[in-house]
C-alpha positions as CSV (number, residue, x, y, z in Angstrom):
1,X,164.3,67.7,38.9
2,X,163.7,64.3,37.0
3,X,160.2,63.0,37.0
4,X,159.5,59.6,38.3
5,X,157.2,57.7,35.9
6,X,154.2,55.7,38.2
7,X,153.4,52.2,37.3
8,X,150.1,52.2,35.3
9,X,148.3,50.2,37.9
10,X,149.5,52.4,40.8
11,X,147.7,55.2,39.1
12,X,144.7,53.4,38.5
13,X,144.9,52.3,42.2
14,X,144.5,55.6,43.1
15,X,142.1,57.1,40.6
16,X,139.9,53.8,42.1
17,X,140.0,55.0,45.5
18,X,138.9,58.6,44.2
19,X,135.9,56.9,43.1
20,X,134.9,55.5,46.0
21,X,135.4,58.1,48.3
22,X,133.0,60.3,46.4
23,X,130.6,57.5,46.2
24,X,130.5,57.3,50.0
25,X,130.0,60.8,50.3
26,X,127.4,61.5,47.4
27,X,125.4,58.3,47.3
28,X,123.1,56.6,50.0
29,X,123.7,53.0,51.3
30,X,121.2,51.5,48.8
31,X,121.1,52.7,45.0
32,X,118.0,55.5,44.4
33,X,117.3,52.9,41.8
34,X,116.6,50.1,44.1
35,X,114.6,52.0,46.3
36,X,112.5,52.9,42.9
37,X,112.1,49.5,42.1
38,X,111.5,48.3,45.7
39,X,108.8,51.1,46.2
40,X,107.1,50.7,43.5
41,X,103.9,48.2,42.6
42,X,103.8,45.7,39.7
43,X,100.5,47.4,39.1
44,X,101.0,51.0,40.0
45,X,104.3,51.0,38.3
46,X,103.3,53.2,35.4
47,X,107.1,53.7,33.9
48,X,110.4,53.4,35.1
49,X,113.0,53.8,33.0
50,X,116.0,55.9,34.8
51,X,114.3,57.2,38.6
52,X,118.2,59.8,38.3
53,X,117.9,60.8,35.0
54,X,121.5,62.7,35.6
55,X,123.3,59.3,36.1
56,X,124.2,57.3,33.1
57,X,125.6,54.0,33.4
58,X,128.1,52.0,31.3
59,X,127.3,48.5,32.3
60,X,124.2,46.9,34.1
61,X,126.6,46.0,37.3
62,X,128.2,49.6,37.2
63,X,126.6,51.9,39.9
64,X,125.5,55.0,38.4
65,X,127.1,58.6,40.0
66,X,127.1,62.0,39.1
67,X,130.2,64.2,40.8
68,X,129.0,67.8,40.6
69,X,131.0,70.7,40.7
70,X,131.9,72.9,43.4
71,X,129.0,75.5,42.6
72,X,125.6,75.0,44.1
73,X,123.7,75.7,40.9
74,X,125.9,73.3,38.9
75,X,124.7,70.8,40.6
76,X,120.6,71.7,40.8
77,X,121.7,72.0,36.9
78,X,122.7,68.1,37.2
79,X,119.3,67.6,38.2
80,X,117.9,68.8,34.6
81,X,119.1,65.5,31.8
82,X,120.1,66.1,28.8
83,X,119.5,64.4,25.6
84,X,122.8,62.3,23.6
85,X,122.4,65.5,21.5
86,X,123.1,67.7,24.5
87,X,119.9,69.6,24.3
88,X,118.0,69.7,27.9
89,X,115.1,67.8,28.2
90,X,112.0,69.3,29.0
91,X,109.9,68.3,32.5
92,X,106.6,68.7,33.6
93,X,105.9,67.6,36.9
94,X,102.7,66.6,38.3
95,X,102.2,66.7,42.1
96,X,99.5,64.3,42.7
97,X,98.3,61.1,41.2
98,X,94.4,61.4,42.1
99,X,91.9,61.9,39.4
100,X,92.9,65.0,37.9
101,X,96.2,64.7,38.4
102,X,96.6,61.4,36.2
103,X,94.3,63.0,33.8
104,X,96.5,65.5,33.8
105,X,99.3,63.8,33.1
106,X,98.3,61.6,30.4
107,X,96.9,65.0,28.6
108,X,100.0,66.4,28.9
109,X,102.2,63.6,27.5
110,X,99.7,63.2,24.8
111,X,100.1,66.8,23.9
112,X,103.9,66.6,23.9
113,X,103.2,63.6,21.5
114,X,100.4,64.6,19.2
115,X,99.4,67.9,19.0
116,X,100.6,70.9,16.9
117,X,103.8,72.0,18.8
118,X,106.0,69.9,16.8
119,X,104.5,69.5,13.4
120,X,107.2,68.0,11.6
121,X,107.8,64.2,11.8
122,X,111.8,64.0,13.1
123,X,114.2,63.1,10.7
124,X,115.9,60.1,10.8
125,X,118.5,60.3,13.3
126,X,116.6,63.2,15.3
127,X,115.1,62.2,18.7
128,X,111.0,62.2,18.8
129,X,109.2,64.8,21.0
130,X,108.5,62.7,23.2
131,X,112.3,61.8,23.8
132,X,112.8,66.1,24.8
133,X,110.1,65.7,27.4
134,X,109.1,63.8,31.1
135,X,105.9,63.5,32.6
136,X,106.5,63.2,36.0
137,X,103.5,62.1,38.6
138,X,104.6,62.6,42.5
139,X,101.4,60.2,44.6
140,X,102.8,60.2,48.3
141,X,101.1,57.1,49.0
142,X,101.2,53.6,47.6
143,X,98.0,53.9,45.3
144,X,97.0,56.5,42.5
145,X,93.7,57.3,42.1
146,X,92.3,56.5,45.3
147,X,88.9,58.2,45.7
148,X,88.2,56.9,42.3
149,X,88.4,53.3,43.5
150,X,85.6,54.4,46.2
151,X,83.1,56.6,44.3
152,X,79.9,55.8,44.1
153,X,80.0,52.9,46.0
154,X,82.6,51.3,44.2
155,X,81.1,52.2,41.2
156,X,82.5,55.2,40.0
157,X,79.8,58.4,38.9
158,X,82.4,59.3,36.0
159,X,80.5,61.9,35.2
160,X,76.6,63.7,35.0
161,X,74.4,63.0,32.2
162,X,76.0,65.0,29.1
163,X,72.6,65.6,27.2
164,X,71.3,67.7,30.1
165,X,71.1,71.7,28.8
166,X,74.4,73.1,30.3
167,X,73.0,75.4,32.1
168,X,71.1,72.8,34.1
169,X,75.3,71.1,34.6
170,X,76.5,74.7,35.9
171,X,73.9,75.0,37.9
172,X,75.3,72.1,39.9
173,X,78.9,73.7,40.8
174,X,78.2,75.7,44.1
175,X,81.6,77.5,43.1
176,X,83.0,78.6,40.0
177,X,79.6,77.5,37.8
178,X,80.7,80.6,35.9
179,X,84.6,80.2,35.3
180,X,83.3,76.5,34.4
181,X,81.6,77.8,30.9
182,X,84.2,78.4,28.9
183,X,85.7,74.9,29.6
184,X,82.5,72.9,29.2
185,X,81.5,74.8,25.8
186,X,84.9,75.6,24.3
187,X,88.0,73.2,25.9
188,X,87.1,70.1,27.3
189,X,83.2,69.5,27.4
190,X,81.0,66.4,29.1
191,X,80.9,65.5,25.2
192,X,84.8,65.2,25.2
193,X,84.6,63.7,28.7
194,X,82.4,61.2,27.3
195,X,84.4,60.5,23.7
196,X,87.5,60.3,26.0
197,X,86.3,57.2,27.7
198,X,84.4,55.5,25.4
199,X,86.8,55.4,22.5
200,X,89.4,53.5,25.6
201,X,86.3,50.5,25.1
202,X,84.5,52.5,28.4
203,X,80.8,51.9,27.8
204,X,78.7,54.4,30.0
205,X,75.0,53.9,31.2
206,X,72.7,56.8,32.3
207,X,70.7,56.4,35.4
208,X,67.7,58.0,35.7
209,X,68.8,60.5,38.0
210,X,71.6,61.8,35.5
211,X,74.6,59.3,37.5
212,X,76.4,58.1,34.8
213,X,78.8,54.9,35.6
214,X,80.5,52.0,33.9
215,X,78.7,49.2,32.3
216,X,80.6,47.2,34.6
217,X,79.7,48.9,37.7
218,X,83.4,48.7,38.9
219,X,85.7,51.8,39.7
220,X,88.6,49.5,38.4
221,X,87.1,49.6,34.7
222,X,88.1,53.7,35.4
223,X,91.2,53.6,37.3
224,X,92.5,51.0,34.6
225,X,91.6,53.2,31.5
226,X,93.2,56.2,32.6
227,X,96.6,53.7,34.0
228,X,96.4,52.4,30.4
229,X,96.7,56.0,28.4
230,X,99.3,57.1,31.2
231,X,101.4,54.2,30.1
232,X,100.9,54.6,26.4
233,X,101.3,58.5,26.6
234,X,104.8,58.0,28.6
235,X,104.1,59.1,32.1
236,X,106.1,58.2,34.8
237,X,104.6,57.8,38.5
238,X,106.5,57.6,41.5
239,X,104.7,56.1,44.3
240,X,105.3,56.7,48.0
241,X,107.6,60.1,47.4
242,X,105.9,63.1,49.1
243,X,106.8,66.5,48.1
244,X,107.7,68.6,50.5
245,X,108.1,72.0,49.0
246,X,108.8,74.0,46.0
247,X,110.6,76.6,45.1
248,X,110.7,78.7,42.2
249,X,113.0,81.4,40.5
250,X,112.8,83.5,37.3
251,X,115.0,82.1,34.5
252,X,114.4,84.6,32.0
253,X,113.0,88.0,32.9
254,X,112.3,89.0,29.2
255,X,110.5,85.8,28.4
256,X,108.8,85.8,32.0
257,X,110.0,82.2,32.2
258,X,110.4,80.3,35.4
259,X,112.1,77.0,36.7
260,X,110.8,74.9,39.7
261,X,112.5,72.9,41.9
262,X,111.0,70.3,43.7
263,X,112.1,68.7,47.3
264,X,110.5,65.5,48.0
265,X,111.5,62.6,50.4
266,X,110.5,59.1,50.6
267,X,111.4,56.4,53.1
268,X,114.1,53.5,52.6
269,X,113.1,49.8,52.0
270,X,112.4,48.0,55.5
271,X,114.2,51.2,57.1
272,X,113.1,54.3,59.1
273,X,115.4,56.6,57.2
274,X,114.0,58.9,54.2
275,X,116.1,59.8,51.1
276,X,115.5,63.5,50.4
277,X,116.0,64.9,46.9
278,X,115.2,68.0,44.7
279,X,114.6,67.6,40.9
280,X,114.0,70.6,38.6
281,X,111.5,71.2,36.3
282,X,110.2,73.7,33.2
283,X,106.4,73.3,34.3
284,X,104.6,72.4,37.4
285,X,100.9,71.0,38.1
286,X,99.1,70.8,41.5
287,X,96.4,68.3,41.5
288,X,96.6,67.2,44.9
289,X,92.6,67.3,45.4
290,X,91.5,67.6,49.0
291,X,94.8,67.3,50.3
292,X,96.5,70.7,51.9
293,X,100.3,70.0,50.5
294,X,98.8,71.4,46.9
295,X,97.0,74.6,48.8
296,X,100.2,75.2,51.0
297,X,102.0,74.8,47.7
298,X,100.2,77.6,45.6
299,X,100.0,80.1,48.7
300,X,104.1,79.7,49.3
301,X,103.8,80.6,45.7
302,X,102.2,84.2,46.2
303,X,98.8,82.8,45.4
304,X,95.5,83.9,47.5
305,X,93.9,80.5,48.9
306,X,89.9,80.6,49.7
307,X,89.9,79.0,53.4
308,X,89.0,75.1,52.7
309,X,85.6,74.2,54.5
310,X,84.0,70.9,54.1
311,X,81.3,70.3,51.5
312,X,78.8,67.6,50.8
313,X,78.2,66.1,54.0
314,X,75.2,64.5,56.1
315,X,72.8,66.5,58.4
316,X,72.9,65.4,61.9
317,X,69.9,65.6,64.5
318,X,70.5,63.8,67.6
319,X,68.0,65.0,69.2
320,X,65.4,64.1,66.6
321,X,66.8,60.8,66.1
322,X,67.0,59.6,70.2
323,X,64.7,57.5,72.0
324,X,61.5,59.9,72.2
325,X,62.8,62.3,69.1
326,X,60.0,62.4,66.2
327,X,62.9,60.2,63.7
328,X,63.4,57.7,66.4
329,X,62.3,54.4,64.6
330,X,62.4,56.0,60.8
331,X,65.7,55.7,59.2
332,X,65.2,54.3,55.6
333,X,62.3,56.4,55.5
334,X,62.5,58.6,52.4
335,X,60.6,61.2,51.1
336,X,60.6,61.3,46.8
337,X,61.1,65.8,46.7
338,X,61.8,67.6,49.8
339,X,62.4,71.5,50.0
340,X,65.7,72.4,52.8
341,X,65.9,76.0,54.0
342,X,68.8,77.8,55.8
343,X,68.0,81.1,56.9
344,X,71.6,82.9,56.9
345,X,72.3,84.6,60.2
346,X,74.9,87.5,61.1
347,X,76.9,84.8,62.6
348,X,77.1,82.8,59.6
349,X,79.1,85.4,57.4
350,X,81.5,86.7,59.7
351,X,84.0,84.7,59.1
352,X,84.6,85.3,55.4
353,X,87.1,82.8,53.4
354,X,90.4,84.8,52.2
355,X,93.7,85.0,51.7
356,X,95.9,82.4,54.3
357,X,97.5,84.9,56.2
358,X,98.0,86.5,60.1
359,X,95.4,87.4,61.8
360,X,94.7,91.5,61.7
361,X,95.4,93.5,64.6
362,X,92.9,93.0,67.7
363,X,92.4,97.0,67.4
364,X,91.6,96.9,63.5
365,X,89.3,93.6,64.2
366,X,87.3,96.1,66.7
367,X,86.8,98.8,64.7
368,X,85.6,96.2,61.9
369,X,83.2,94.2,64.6
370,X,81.8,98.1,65.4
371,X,81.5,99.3,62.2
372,X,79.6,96.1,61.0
373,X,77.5,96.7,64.2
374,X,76.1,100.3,62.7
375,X,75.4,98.6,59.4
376,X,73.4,96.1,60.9
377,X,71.6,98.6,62.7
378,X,71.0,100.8,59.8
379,X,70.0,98.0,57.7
380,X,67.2,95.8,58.8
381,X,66.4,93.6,55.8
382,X,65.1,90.0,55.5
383,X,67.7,87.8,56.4
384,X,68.8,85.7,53.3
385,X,68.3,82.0,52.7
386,X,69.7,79.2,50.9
387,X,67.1,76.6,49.7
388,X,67.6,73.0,47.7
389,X,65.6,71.0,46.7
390,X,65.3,67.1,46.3
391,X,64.7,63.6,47.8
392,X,65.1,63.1,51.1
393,X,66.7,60.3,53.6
394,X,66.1,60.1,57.1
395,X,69.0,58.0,58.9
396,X,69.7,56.8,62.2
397,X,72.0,60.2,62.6
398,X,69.5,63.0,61.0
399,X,69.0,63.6,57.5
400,X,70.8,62.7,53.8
401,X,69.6,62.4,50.6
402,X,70.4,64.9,47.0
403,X,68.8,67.5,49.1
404,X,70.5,67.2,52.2
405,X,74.2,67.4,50.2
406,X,73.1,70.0,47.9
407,X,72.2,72.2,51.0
408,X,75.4,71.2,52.5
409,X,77.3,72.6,49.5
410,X,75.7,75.8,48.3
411,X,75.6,76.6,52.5
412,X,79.5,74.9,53.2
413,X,80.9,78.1,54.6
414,X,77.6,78.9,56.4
415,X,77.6,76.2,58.5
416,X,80.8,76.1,59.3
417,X,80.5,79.8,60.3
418,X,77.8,78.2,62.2
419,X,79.8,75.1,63.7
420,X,77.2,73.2,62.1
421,X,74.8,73.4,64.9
422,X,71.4,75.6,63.2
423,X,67.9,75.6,62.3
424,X,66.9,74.1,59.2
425,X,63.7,74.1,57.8
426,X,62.0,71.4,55.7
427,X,59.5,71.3,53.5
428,X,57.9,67.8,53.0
429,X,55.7,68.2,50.3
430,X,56.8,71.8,47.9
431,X,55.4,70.1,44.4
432,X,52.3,68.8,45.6
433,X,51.7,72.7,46.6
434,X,52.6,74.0,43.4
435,X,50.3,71.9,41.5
436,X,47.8,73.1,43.8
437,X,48.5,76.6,43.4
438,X,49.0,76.2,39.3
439,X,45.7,74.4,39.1
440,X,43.8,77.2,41.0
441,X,45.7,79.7,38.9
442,X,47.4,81.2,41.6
443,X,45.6,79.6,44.7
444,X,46.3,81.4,47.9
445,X,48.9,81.0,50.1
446,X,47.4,78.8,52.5
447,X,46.5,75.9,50.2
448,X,48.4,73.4,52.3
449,X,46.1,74.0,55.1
450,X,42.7,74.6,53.0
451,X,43.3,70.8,51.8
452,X,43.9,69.3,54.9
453,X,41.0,71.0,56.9
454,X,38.6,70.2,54.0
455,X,39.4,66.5,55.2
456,X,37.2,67.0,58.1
457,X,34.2,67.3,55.9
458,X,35.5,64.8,53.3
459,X,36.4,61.6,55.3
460,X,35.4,63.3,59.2
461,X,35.3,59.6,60.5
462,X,39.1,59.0,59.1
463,X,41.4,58.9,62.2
464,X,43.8,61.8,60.9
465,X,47.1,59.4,62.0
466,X,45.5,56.2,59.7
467,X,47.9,58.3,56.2
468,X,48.7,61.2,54.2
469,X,44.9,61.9,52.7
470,X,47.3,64.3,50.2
471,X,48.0,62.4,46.4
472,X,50.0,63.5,43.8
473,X,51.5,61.6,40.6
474,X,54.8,60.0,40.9
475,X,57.8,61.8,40.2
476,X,61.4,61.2,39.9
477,X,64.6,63.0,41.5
478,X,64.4,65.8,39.3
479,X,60.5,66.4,39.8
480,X,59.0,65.5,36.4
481,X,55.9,63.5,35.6
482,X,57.0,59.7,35.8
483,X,55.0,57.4,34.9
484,X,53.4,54.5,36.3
485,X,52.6,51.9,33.4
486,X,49.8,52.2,31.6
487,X,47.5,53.4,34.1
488,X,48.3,56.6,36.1
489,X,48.6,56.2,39.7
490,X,48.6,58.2,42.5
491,X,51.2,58.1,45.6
492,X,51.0,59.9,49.0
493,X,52.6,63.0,49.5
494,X,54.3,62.1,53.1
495,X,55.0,57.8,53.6
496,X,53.1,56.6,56.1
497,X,55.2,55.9,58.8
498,X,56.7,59.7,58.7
499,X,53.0,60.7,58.4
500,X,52.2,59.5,61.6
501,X,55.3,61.0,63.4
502,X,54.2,64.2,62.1
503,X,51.0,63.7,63.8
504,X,52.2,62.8,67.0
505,X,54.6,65.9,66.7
506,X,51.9,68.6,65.8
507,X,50.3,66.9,69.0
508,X,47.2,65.2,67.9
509,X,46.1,62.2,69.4
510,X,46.8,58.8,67.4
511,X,42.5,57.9,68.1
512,X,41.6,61.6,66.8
513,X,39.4,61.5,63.6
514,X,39.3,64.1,61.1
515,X,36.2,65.3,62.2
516,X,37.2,65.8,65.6
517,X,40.6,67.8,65.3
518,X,40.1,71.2,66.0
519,X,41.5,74.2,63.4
520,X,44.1,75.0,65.8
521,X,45.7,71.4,65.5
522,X,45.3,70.7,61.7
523,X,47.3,74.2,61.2
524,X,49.8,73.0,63.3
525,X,50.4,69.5,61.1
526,X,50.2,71.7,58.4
527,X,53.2,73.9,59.6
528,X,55.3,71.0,60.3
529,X,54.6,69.5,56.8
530,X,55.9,73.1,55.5
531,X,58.1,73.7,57.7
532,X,59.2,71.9,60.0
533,X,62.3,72.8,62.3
534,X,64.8,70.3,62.1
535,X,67.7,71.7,64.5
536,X,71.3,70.1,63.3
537,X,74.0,69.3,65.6
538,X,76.3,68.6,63.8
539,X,77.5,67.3,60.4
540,X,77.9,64.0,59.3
541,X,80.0,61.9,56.5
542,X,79.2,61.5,53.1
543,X,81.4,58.0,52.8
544,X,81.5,57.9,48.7
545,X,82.4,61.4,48.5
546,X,84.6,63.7,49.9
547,X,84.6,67.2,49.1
548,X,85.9,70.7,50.3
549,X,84.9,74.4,49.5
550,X,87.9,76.4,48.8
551,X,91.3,76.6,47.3
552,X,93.2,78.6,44.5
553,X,91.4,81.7,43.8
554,X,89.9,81.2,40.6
555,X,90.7,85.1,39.8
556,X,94.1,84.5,40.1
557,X,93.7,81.4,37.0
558,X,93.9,81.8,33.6
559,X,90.6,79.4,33.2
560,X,91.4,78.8,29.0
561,X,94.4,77.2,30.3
562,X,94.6,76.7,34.1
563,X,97.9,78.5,34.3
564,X,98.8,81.1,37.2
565,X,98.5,84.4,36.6
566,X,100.9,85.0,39.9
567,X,103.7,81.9,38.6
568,X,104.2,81.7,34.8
569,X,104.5,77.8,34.2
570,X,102.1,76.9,37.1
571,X,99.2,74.9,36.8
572,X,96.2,74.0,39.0
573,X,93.7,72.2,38.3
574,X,90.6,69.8,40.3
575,X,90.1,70.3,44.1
576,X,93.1,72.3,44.7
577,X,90.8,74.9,42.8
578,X,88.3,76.9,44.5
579,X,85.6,74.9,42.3
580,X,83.2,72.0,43.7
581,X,80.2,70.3,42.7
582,X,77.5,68.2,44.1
583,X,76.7,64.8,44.3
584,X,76.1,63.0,40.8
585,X,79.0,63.1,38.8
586,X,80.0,66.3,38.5
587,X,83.1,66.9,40.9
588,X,85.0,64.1,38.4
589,X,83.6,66.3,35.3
590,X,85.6,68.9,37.0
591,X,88.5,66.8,37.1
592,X,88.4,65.7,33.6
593,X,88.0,69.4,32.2
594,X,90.4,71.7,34.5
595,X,93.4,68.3,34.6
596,X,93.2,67.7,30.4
597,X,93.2,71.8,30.2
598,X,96.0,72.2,32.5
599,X,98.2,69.1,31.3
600,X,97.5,70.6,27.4
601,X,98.7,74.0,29.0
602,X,101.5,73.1,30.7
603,X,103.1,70.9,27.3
604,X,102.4,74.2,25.3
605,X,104.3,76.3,27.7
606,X,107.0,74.1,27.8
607,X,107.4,73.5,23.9
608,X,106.0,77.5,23.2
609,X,108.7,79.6,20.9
């Protein structure tokens, strides 16, 4: 049979309309490139090169496509690029563009630059590191490192005062003070949090409570430091794509290696459609902070997830603060060291944080509730407490202040056990009767009350609601000696106007004198000045701060790198971790420490032999 030779431009005709039928099928109505550059912020756009790294392009006007093959994993492969060398490129992907995750990122893409997994400078002709490698930031909304912008007022607390004895530091993480050590003394310390900043022209001040901010006292001198080593290090952020889910799957049993793929979606320019993709990579990083995406992430993963619970939050006490309560009238009112005391109740610990799973059968729950029943039975100790100490803030909802938060996050799951409705008492003046008791070696117990009744002896013609007849020297938030010029002074114990609610409280009339009120009412004021019942009702909001208890069980972390011990090639790090601090700095020195750790980690296991 003879052959019939096609014109040349029939065939191209038809290899033409190939092309575009596969283009209709495989690509979206607008280019994933546009959408990139239509998404993206002049100032959030960190880097964007090529958003499909699979797709290369021969002209500017040519639209870039990739035609897979007819098997599946041929075309996840498509979504791992290759070099012009045909080696693959290494990923690490970042979900989350907070604090930690940004810090993350801009450690990792320095490692992959800098340190000592590449010694040798490449010869001419050879591709740098950084070339083998992408740094890849997820942020499902429009803005990266949001609660940076908002901390401290607008400030930004970058961190606790480093020359503080780190024990003194530790003591200020509620959870994971101990898994913390080995970071702050061997990995990334407050020093190297500190040297991190300031040699990117940062200048810190110290404030005499141990907040340390910017010189400028704007968030924006923070978020544009770390924006500023992102972009130098390489790292690309894509704003306004979520991720959805990830899955994982073993690569390499003998090396116990592991590939991720991602699935994220984000919506079309000036349409309510979404483009939905999933891009592979060697190493993955949640830093989501207080979002649940990162949490749901790890546990889908096989990793056990401490319940979240809030932490650092405001006392409320309606009924103390209504028209007739003994707060009505006082908000602003503070008091320089206040002592706050939960007593822990049954109720408080039966809901215990653990793994996110079903419920246990209503049978097995019974025998649990009886069983823990007969223990209580059997064992009839003192109930615990949890007590903090520091200044305190009345408001027009209840109580605030270091020593309200503080209590709030050493006792998170306690009163949310508790559904934040409890007793708490407070102690208004705890180092004035510690001095006493020090400068009667000992003293008794009652020394609160022995000062106050001697009054009516000292100044019997005093009306007892006139001021706080109790002095001490002036101290500052921690509780040492400040102070007062050159001359020492003396302050009272309880401000006046709190003074005279107490009174009223303990019910002595405002006309009594000193000399007049009876034993039985002077112990009472003295009970409410030790402690006084304050019941809460609920909790309130801590506006610069938002914190939870919970997350990634730190047992299940490799804490000198933040990898998984459950998913090789994992990496957790700042609020997705069951670790939290209080108020002052020190949730961000988490931050710094557990993101630079895990984005050092996570370039070493990608680049390890």
């Amino acid at each position: 049979m003879k052959r019939t030779k096609l014109p040349l431009q029939m065939i191209l005709a038809a290899f033409h309309l190939r092309i575009k039928s596969l283009h209709s099928f495989l690509i979206p109505s607008q280019s994933p490139l546009l959408i990139r550059s239509q998404t993206f912020s002049n100032y959030d756009r960190i880097k964007f090169a090529s958003y499909e790294q699979p797709f290369t392009s021969t002209s500017s006007d040519s639209l870039p496509i990739s035609i897979p093959t007819s098997s599946s994993s041929s075309s996840l492969q498509s979504l791992m690029p290759t070099n012009t060398d045909g080696h693959r490129r290494r990923r690490i992907g970042i979900i989350g563009g907070g604090a930690s995750g940004m810090f993350a990122a801009t450690a990792a893409a320095d490692a992959v630059r800098h340190l000592h997994l590449l010694p040798k400078q490449p010869k001419q002709g050879e591709q740098s590191l950084m070339q083998d490698c992408d740094v890849i930031v997820f942020e499902g909304t429009s803005k990266t490192m949001s609660k940076v912008r908002i901390s401290g007022g607008g400030r930004c607390n970058v961190m606790h005062d480093k020359t503080k004895p780190l024990q003194k530091i530790l003591a200020s993480y509620p959870r994971g003070n101990k898994e913390l050590r080995g970071l702050y003394t061997k990995r990334f310390t407050p020093d190297d949090a500190y040297e991190w900043f300031t040699s990117r022209g940062v200048q810190l001040k110290t404030e005499s409570d141990g907040r340390m901010f910017p010189i400028t006292d704007n968030s924006q001198t923070i978020i544009d430091a770390i924006s500023h080593a992102a972009i130098q290090a390489g790292v690309e952020v894509r704003m306004k794509e979520k991720v959805e889910s990830v899955e994982c799957e073993s690569i390499n049993h003998d090396n116990n290696e592991t590939r991720f793929l991602v699935n994220t979606s984000s919506k079309l320019p000036n349409s309510s459609g979404m483009v939905k993709r999933q891009e592979q990579f060697d190493a993955l990083i949640l830093a989501t902070g207080s979002f649940p995406i990162g949490k749901e992430i790890a546990h889908s993963l096989g990793h056990t997830i401490v319940k979240p619970v809030p932490s650092l939050f405001t006392l409320d006490a309606k009924d103390f603060v209504k028209d007739g309560g003994i707060f009505h009238g006082l908000a602003g009112v503070s008091v320089p060291m206040a002592r706050l005391t939960l007593v822990v109740i049954d109720e408080m610990t039966s809901s215990p944080a653990g793994k996110l799973s079903d419920p246990k059968p209503a049978e097995e729950e019974s025998n649990n509730k009886s069983n823990a029943t007969k223990t209580r039975r059997k064992r009839k100790k003192k109930a615990p407490s949890i007590v903090q100490e520091g200044p305190l803030l009345i408001t027009h909802h209840g109580v605030s202040g270091p020593a309200a938060l503080r209590l709030s996050a050493f006792a998170a799951r306690e009163f949310h056990s508790a559904g934040y409705q409890c007793d708490v008492k407070i102690h208004f003046c705890p180092k004035w009767e510690e001095d006493q008791r020090i400068s009667k070696d000992g003293g008794s117990e009652g020394a609160l009350m022995d000062a106050l009744w001697s009054m009516s002896r000292l100044i019997p013609k005093r009306r007892v609601a006139t001021g706080c007849p109790l002095f001490m020297k002036g101290r500052d938030a921690s509780g040492e000696d400040e102070p007062f010029g050159d001359t020492p002074k003396s302050a009272p114990v309880i401000p006046k106007r709190l003074w005279s609610a107490l009174v009223q409280h303990s019910a002595i009339p405002l006309t009594t004198t000193w000399g007049d009120a009876s034993k039985a009412m002077i112990r009472s004021l003295a009970n409410n000045l030790s402690a006084f019942p304050l019941r809460v009702t609920s909790k309130g909001i801590f506006k610069e701060e938002f914190v939870t208890a919970g997350g990634v069980h730190l047992k299940e972390m490799k804490m000198s790198n933040m990898e998984s011990k459950v998913i090789p090639g994992l990496f957790v790090c700042g609020e997705v971790l069951d670790v939290d601090g209080v108020t002052g700095g020190f949730n961000f020195m988490g931050c710094w420490s557990t993101g630079f750790v895990a984005g050092e980690g996570a370039a070493e296991y990608c680049f390890k032999e």
